[in-house]
N, C-alpha and C positions, 0 to 999 in steps of 0.2 A: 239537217241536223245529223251528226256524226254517231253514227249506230252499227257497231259493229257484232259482228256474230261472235260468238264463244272463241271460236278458232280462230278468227281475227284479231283480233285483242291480243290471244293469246303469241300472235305471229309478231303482234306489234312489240310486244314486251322482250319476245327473246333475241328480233332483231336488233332494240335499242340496246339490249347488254352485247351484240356483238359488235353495235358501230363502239360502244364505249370500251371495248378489248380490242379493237384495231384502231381507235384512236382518230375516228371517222368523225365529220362533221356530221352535228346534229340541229335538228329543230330544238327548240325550246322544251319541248313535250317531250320528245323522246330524252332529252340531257334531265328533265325531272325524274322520269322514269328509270334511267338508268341509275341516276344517283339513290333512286328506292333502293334497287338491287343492288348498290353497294353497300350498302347502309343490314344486309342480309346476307352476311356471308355464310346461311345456312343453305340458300337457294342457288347459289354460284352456279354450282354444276348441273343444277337443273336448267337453268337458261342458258347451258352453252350445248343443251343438247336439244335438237328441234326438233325430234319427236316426241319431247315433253309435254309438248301442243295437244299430244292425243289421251294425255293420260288421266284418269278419273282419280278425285280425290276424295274417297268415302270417311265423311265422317265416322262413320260405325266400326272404321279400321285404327280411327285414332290418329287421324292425319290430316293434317291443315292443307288450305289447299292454297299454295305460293301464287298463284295469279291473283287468287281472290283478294287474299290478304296486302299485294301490291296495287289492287285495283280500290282498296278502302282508305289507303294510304293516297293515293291520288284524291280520293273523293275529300278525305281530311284535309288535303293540300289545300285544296280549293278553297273550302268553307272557312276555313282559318283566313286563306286570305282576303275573302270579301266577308267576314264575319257573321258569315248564315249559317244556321240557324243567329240570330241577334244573341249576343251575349257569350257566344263560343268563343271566341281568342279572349277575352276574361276568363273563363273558366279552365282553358288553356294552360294560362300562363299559372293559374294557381296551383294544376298540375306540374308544371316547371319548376314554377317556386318548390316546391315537397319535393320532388326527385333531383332536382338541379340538370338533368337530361333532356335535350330534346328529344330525343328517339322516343325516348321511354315515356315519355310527358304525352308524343303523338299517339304511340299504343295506347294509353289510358283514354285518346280520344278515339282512337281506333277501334278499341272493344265496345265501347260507349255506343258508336255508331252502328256495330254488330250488332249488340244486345238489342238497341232500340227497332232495327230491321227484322230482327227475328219473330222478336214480339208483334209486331205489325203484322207479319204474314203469319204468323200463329193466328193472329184476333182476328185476321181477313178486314184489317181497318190499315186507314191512312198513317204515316211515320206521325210520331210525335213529337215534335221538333223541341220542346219544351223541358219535354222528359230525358231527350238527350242530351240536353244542356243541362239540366241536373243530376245526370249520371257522374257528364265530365266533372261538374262540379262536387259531388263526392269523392270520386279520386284526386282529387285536386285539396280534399278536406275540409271543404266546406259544410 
């Protein structure tokens, strides 16, 4: 099973924005990935620089941390496509329907998914897969 360290991940991420700025063939995975990182043209220059791999992103500073947030976007990718948690790409699209965005439809499933992780390791209990499906589904205006 495919398990990378912090720094891994993180190398994986800024290489695929460079094969996608030199115009390099890509796997499947990395052409997902890169296409996150276009889709974030507030992270551009962070992934064209590759000591960005080292840098801490403290909440307590006020500041998101751009792997994290491409790394929930992948996990969203997933789930939407094989519809796990069950009833996710309904709740989805309800957000689509409200915003007419997909970007924006994804962040309300992307926060959704934060929120519900959070709470999990706050309670020291397992994710609630239920609960995140009706997060999404609130944003969605259900």
């Amino acid at each position: 099973m495919f398990n990378p360290t912090r720094d891994q991940a993180r190398s994986f991420f800024i290489e695929c924005w460079r094969k996608r700025k030199g115009n390099e063939p890509m796997e499947a995975m990395e052409q997902l990935v890169a296409d996150i990182i276009a889709s974030h043209p507030e992270y551009h220059s962070l992934f064209e620089n590759p000591d960005a791999a080292d840098k801490d992103f403290a909440p307590e500073d006020g500041q998101i941390n751009p792997f994290l947030h491409i790394s929930l976007h992948l996990a969203v990718e997933e789930q939407l496509g094989i519809d796990q948690p069950p009833g996710l790409r309904e709740a989805y699209q309800a957000c689509l329907n409200r915003c007419g965005n997909a970007h924006e439809a994804r962040h309300d499933v992307l926060e959704s998914l934060a929120e519900t992780l959070w709470e999990a390791q706050r309670n020291g209990t397992p994710m609630d897969a239920m609960a995140y499906v009706e997060r999404v589904k609130r944003r969605g205006g259900a």
